[in-house]
Every structure is written in structure tokens, then in C-alpha cells.
C-alpha positions as CSV (number, residue, x, y, z in Angstrom):
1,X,0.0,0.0,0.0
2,X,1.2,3.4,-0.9
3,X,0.5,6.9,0.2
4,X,2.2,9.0,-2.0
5,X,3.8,8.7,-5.6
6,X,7.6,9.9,-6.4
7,X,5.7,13.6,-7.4
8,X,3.6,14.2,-4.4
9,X,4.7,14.7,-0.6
10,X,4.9,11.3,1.5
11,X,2.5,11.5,4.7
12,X,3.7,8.6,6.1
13,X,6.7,9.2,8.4
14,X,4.6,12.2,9.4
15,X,1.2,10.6,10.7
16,X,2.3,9.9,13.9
17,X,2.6,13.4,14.2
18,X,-0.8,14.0,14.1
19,X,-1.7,12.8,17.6
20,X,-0.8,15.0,20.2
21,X,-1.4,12.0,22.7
22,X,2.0,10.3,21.2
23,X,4.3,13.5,22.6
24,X,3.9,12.3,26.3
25,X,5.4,9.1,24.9
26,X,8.5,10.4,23.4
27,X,9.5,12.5,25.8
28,X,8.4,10.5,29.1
29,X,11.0,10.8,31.7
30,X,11.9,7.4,32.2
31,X,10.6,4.7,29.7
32,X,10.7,7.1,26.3
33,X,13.1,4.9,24.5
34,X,11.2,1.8,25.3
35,X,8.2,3.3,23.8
36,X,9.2,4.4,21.0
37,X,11.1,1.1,20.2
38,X,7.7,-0.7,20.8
39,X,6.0,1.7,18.8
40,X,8.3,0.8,16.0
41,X,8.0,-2.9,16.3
42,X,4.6,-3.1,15.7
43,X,5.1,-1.4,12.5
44,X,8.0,-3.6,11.2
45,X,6.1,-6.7,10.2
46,X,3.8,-4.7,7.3
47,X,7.5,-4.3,5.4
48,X,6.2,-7.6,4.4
49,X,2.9,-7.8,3.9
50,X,2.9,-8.7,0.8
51,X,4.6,-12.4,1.7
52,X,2.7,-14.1,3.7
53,X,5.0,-16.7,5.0
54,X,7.1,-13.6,6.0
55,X,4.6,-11.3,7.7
56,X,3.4,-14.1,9.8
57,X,6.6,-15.1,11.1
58,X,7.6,-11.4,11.8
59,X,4.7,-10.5,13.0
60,X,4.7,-12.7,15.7
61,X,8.3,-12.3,16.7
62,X,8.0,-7.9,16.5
63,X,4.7,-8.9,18.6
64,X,6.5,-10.8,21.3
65,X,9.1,-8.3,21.4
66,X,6.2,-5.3,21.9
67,X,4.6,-7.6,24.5
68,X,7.7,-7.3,26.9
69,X,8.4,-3.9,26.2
70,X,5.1,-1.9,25.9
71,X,1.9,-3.3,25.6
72,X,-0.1,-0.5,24.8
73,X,1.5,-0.5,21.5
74,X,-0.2,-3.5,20.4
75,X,-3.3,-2.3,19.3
76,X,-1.2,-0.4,16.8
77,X,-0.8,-3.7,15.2
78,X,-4.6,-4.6,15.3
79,X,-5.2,-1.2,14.0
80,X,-2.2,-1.3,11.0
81,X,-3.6,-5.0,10.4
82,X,-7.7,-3.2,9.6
83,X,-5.5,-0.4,7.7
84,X,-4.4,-2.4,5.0
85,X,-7.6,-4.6,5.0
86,X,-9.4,-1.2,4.5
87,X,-7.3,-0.8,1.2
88,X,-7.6,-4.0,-0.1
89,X,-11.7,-3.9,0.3
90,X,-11.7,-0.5,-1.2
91,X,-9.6,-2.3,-4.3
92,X,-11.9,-5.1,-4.2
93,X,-9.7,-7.6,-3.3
94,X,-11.7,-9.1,-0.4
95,X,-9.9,-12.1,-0.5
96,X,-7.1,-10.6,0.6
97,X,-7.7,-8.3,3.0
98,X,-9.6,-11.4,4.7
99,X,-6.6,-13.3,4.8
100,X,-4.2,-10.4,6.0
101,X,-7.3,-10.4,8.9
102,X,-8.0,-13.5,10.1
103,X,-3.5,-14.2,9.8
104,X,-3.1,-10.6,12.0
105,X,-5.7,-12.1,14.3
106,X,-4.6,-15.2,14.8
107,X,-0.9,-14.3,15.3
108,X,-2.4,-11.3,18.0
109,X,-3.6,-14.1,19.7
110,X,-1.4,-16.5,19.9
111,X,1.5,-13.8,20.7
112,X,-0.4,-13.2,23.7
113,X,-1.8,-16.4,25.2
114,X,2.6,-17.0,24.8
115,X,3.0,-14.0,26.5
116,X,1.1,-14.5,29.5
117,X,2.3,-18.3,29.5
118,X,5.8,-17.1,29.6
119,X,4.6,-14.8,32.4
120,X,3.5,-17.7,34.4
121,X,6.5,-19.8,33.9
122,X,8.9,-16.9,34.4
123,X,6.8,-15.6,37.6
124,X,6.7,-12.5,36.6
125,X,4.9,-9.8,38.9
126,X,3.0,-7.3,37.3
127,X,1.6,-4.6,39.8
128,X,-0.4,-2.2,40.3
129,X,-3.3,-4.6,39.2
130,X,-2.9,-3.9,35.4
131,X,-2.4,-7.8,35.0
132,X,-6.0,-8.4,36.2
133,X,-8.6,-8.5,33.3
134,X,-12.0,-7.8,33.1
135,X,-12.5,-11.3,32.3
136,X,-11.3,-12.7,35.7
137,X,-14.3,-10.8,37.1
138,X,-18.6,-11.1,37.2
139,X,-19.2,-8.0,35.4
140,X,-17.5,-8.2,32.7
141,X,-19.6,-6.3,30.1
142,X,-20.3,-4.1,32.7
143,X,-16.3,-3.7,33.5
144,X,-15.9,-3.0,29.4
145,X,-19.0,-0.1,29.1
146,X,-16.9,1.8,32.3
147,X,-13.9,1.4,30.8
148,X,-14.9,2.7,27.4
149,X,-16.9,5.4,29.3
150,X,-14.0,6.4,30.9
151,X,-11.3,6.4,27.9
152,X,-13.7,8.2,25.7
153,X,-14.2,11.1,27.9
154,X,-10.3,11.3,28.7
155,X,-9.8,11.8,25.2
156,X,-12.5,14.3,25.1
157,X,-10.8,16.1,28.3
158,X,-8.0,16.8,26.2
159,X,-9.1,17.8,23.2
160,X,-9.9,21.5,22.6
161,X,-11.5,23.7,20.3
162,X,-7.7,23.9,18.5
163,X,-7.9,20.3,17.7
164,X,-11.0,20.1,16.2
165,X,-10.8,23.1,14.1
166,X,-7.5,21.9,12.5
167,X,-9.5,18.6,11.6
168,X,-11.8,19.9,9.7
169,X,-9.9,20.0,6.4
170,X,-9.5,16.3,6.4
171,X,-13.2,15.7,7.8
172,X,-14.7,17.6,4.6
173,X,-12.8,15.1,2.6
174,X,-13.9,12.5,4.7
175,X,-17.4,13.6,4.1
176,X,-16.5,13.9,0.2
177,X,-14.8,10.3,-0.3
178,X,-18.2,8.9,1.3
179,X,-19.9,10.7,-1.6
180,X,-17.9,9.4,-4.3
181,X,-18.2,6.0,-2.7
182,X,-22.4,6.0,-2.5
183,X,-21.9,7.2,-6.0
184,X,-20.1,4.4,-6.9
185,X,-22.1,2.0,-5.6
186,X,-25.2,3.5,-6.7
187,X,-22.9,2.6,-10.0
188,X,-22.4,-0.9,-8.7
189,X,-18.8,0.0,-9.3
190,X,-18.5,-1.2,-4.9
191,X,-21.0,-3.8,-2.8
192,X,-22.7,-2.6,-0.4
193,X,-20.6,-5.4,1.8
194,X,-17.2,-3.9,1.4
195,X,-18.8,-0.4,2.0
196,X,-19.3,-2.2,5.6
197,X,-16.6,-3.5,6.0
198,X,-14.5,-0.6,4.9
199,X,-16.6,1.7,7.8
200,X,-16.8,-0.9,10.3
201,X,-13.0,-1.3,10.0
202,X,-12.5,2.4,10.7
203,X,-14.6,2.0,13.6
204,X,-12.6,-0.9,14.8
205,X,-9.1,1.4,14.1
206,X,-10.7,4.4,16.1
207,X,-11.7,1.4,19.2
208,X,-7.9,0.1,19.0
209,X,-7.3,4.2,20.2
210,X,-8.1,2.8,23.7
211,X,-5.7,0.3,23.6
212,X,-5.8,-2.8,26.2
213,X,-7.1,-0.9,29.0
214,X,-11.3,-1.3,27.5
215,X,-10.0,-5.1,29.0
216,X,-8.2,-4.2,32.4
217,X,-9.7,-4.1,35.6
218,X,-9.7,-0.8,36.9
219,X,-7.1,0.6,34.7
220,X,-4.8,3.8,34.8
221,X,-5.6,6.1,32.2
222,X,-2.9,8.3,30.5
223,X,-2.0,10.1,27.5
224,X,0.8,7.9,26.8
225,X,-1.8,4.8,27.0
226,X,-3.4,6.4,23.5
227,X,-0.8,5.6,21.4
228,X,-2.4,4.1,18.9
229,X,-4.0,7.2,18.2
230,X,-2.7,8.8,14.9
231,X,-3.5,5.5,13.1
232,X,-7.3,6.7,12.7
233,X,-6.1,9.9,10.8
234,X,-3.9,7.5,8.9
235,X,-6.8,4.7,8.1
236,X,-8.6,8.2,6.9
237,X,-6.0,8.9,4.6
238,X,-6.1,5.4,3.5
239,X,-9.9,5.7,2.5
240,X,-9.7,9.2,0.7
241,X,-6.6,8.4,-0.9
242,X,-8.6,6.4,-3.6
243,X,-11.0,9.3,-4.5
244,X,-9.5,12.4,-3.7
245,X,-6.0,14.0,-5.2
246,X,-3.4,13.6,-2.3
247,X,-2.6,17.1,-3.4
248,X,-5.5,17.4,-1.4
249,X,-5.1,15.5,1.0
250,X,-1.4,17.2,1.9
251,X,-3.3,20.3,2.5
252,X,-5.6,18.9,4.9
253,X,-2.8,17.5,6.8
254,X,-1.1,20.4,7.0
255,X,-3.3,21.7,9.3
256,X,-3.2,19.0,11.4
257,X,0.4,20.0,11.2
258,X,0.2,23.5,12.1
259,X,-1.4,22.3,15.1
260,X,0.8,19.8,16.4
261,X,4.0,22.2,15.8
262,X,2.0,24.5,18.1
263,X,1.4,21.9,20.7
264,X,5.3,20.9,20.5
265,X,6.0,24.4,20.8
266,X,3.8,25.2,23.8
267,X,4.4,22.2,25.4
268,X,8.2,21.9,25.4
269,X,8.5,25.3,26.9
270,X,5.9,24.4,29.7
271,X,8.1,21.3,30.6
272,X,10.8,23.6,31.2
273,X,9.2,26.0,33.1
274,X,7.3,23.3,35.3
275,X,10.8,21.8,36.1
276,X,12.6,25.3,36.1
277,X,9.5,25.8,38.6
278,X,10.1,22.3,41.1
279,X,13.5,22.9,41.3
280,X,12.5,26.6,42.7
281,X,10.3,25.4,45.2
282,X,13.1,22.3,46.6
283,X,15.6,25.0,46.9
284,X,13.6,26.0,49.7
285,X,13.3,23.1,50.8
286,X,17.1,21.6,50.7
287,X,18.2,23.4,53.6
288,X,16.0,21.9,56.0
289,X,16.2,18.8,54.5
290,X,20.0,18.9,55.2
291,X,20.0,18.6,58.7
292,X,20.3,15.3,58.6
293,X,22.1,12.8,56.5
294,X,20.0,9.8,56.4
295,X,16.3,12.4,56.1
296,X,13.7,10.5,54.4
297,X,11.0,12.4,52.5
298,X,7.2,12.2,51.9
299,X,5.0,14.3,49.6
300,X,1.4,14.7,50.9
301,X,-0.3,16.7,48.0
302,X,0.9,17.4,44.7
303,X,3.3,20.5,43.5
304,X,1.1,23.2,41.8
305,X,1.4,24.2,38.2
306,X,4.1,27.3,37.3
307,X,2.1,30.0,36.5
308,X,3.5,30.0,32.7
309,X,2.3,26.3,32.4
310,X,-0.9,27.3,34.0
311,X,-1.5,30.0,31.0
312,X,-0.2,27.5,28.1
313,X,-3.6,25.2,29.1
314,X,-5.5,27.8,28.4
315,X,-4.7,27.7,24.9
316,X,-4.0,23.9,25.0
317,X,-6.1,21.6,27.4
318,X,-3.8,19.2,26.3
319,X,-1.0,20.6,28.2
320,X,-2.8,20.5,32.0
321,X,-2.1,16.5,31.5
322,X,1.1,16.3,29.2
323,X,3.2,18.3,32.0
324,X,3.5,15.8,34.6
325,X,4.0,17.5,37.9
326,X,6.0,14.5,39.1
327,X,6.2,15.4,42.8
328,X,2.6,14.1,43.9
329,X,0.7,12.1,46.4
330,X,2.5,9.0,47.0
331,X,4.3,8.7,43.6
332,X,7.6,7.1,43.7
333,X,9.2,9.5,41.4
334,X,7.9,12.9,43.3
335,X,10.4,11.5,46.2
336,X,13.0,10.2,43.6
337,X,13.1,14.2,42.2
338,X,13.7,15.0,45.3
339,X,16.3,13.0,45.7
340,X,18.2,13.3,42.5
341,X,21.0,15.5,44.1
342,X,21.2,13.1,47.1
343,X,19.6,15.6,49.5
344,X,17.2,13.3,50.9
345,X,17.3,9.1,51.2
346,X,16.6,7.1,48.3
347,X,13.9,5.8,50.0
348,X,10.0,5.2,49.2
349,X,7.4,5.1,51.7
350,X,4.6,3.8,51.3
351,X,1.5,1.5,52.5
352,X,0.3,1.5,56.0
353,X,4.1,2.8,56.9
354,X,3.3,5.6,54.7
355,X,-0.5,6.6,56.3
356,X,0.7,6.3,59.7
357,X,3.4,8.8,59.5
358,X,0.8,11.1,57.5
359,X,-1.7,10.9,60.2
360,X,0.6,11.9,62.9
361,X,2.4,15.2,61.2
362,X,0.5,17.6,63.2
363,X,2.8,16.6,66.4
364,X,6.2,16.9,63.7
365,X,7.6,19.9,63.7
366,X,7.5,22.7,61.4
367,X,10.5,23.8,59.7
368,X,9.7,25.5,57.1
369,X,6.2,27.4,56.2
370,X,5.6,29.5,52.8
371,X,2.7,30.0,50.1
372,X,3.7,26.0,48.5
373,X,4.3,24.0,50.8
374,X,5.0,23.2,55.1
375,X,7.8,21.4,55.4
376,X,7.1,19.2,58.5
377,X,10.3,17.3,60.1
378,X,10.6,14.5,63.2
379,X,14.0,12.7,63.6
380,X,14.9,11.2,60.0
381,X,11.2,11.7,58.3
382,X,10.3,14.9,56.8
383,X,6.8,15.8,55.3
384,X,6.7,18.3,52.3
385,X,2.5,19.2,52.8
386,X,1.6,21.0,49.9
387,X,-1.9,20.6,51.0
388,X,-1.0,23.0,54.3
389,X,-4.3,21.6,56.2
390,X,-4.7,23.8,59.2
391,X,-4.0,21.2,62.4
392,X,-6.4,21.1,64.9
């Protein structure tokens, strides 16, 4: 399948662009280059789609490889695998496009009932819950409606008035190519059955956005979870492509362009002045915190937002979850930050250990006291309380 021609502009190393959900995922603190590489293997196998033997073989290996690096990224694969199905229905070559299907499908799972097994044998434990399924519980279509409840308004809590407007290029093609195809089958030059497939496909593409969390039990939702995102624009492209001019469809994607430079823009300044902003704040800290050399810390509360970060969401909601505030209520890595000079213990609390100290920081005493945060201190324990709760 091909985008572009040697005369026309290639839109295919830029459609990941298009999702502003994907930035969180490159420039994550601490796991970017695992993403990205997973990201990466689920694309690899469709360099041989057009040999069977081949794609099958690679797909499960670059699948097996995604599964024990990031799992999200596998319903990039489901959502490449209705891509090129899409093209081949819109071709006519059903035939095809069932095959490349039911192969994709049957390699998914099989890749993952290997994964899990290998799981088992290794004894592998994965917290925080995300290894418990929807299916290991009572409710489970129940379990799936909340889930997609909840992923479908995240996405809609991060998408703003900017986002939509620079859609709407593409969308009037969109609503163009589905002209030219009711034409065409009013011609009987298309069945009404691939016209179904072709939309229900789409539909299936847009579902993969959610990735394996619609089947987790209670999952964690975040931005870097909708990676599979920019692969509806690109099964849109893949549907106009055969009735409208990719001239065409270039200029609609630039604006989808013009946004996401904006975003980048906006948002890589905000990450500087958020950090710029918590390493402010832990300078006032650090002295207090160096009265002793084995002082353990514990964030109750979270940082706030610098006020330049605060001003960047309102032009990009986007931005309000992209700029992790890392030093939060019981997150491993707000005391870690902390830490990364070696001013405080490497040390996590957490648990019952961590409640019980938090219930009794009224009677610690107060080193420090300003507009952020009360820094709290007893022996080796210190308490950064950004929440600043009036003790009684």
C-alpha cells in the first residue's frame, strides 16, 4: 500500500505526528526509548505484507518483542492489520484483505496467550493490578462499558477547540470520499458489503485508540496509553486516498500539522518552566532537609502548576495533562526528584508505613512554612505538605 507517488509529498513518516497523545510518549522521563522502540516494532512486520509466510513469522516475533516492552503499542498492530484490510476492500480484493485479517488475528492471539504463559512460567509480577482482566471478574460487560466510558471522555478532556478546528480540512474530505463511494455504488462499481466492512474497519481502528485498557480491571488512564491514536487519521487517509487528489489530501494534513508544531511548541517550553518551577520550590526546601544525612521524605499533596504552564492550558487543554507535575501524592518518582541530588534518602514510603506517618504530622515539627508547601520534620522523616491543612 502506498500513500504517495515519487511527485507528491509522503505522509507517512509524518502521521504519527498527528496525535498530540504520542508526545507524552517520546518525551516520558523514564521509559521514552522503550516506547518508541515498541512503537516501532509493531510497525516492522507490514514491510512484508505482501509475503505471507514472512509477515506471519515477523509479526509474531516484533509482537513478542512489543509484548515485553510496551503493551499499549499493540493495538497499533490490530489497528495497522484493519489499515491495509481497508485498502484492499476498497480495491476489491476481499480475498485478501480477509486473509491479511483472520493471519493478523490469529498471530495477535497466539502472541499473547505465549506472552502471559511465559509470564507464568517466568513468575513475573505485574503490579499495580494492570495484570488483572475484566475477564477474571462477574461484570464483565459491565467492566468493558466503564472502561470505554472512561477512555472516551479522557480523550474528550484533552481535546480542545484547537484540535478540532484543524480537523476539519481532512473531515470535509472525509465527508466527500463517502460521496464518491455512494456514487459508486449506486454505479455498482462497490458492494454494499465492502462499503461495511471498509466503515466498520474504521470503527474498529478508532476502538484500537483505547488500547488494552477497554480489558483491564480498573485501569490507569494516560496520554501515553493512546498511542495508537494517529492511526485513525492515517486509516482516513487510506480511504480518501482512492477518491480524492493527495494534493489534497497534503493540504488537509497540514493543518493538522500546524497544530501539532504548536502543541510541541507550547508544550516543550511548559516542561521547562514546570521543572525550572520544582527545582524553585526544593531550593527551599534543601536546607532543612540537610540537617540530617540519612532524612527520608514524603510528599502529601501534589506540587502546583508554574504560572507559565498554567496559561499554556488555556490555549491547549492538552497541556494540563502532558506536564506531569511529578512530585505528587504517593508517587515514587515525586520523592525520587527529590532525591536526585542526594539531599534526601533514596527511600520510598509507602503503604500502611506511609499513612501512619501522615496521620501523625500535626505533632512533627514545622521547619519551614511558605505560600507552597509546610515542610514538616521528626527525627529522620520529613513531610513536604503542599496541602498546608490547618492542624487542629
Amino acid at each position: 500500500m502506498k500513500i504517495s507517488n515519487e511527485k507528491t509529498f509522503s505522509l507517512v513518516p509524518l502521521f504519527a505526528l498527528f496525535s498530540p497523545f504520542i508526545l507524552e510518549n517520546i518525551t516520558y522521563r523514564y521509559d521514552s526509548l522503550i516506547m518508541s522502540v515498541s512503537f516501532l516494532l509493531v510497525s516492522l512486520p507490514f514491510l512484508s505484507v505482501e509475503n505471507l509466510k514472512e509477515f506471519s513469522l515477523s509479526s509474531f516475533v516484533f509482537l513478542m518483542l512489543a509484548w515485553m516492552t510496551y503493551q499499549s503499542t499493540i493495538a497499533g498492530y490490530i489497528s495497522l492489520c484493519c489499515i491495509f484490510a481497508i485498502d484492499c476492500f476498497l480495491k476489491k480484493e476481499n480475498k485478501k484483505a480477509f486473509t491479511l485479517l483472520l493471519t493478523g488475528g490469529a498471530i495477535f492471539v497466539v502472541s499473547a496467550l505465549c506472552y502471559r504463559i511465559m509470564i507464568k512460567v517466568l513468575r513475573v509480577n505485574i503490579s499495580f493490578g494492570r495484570s488483572v482482566s475484566i475477564f477474571q471478574k462477574h461484570n464483565i460487560i459491565n467492566d468493558f462499558i466503564y472502561n470505554l466510558h472512561n477512555g472516551l471522555r479522557f480523550i474528550g478532556q484533552n481535546l480542545d477547540s484547537r484540535f478540532y478546528t484543524a480537523t476539519i480540512p481532512l473531515m470535509i474530505l472525509c465527508i466527500c470520499t463517502l460521496f464518491f463511494i455512494y456514487r459508486d455504488f449506486l454505479r455498482s462499481k462497490i458492494n454494499l458489503s465492502n462499503i461495511f466492512y471498509v466503515l466498520f474497519l474504521v470503527f474498529i481502528v478508532f476502538f484500537c485508540t483505547l488500547g488494552l485498557n477497554v480489558f483491564i480491571y480498573s485501569p490507569p488512564w494516560w496520554l501515553r496509553i493512546l498511542i495508537s491514536f494517529p492511526f485513525v487519521f492515517l486509516s482516513l487517509i487510506v480511504v480518501c486516498k482512492n477518491y480524492i487528489k493527495l494534493q489534497y489530501i497534503n493540504f488537509a494534513c497540514a493543518f493538522l500539522l500546524l497544530y501539532i508544531f504548536g502543541l510541541c511548541s507550547t508544550y516543550a517550553s511548559s516542561l521547562k518552566q514546570q521543572n525550572e518551577f520544582t527545582n524553585q520550590i526544593l531550593a527551599l526546601a534543601n536546607p532543612y532537609l540537610l540537617s540530617s544525612d540519612h532524612m527520608k521524605l514524603i510528599v502529601d499533596g501534589e506540587i502546583p502548576y508554574a504560572p507559565q504552564t498554567e496559561f499554556a492550558k488555556t490555549n491547549y487543554k492538552i497541556i494540563g495533562t502532558l506536564v506531569d507535575k511529578y512530585m505528587r501524592d504517593g508517587w515514587y518518582w515525586g520523592e525520587r526528584r527529590a532525591g536526585i541530588y542526594n539531599i534526601v534518602e533514596d527511600v520510598f514510603i509507602q503503604g500502611d508505613e506511609r499513612e501512619k506517618i501522615l496521620s501523625q504530622k500535626c505533632i512533627f515539627k514545622v521547619s519551614a512554612n511558605n505560600k507552597f508547601f509546610t515542610l514538616r520534620v521528626k527525627d529522620d522523616i520529613s513531610i513536604i505538605d503542599f496541602k498546608k491543612y490547618p492542624c487542629k
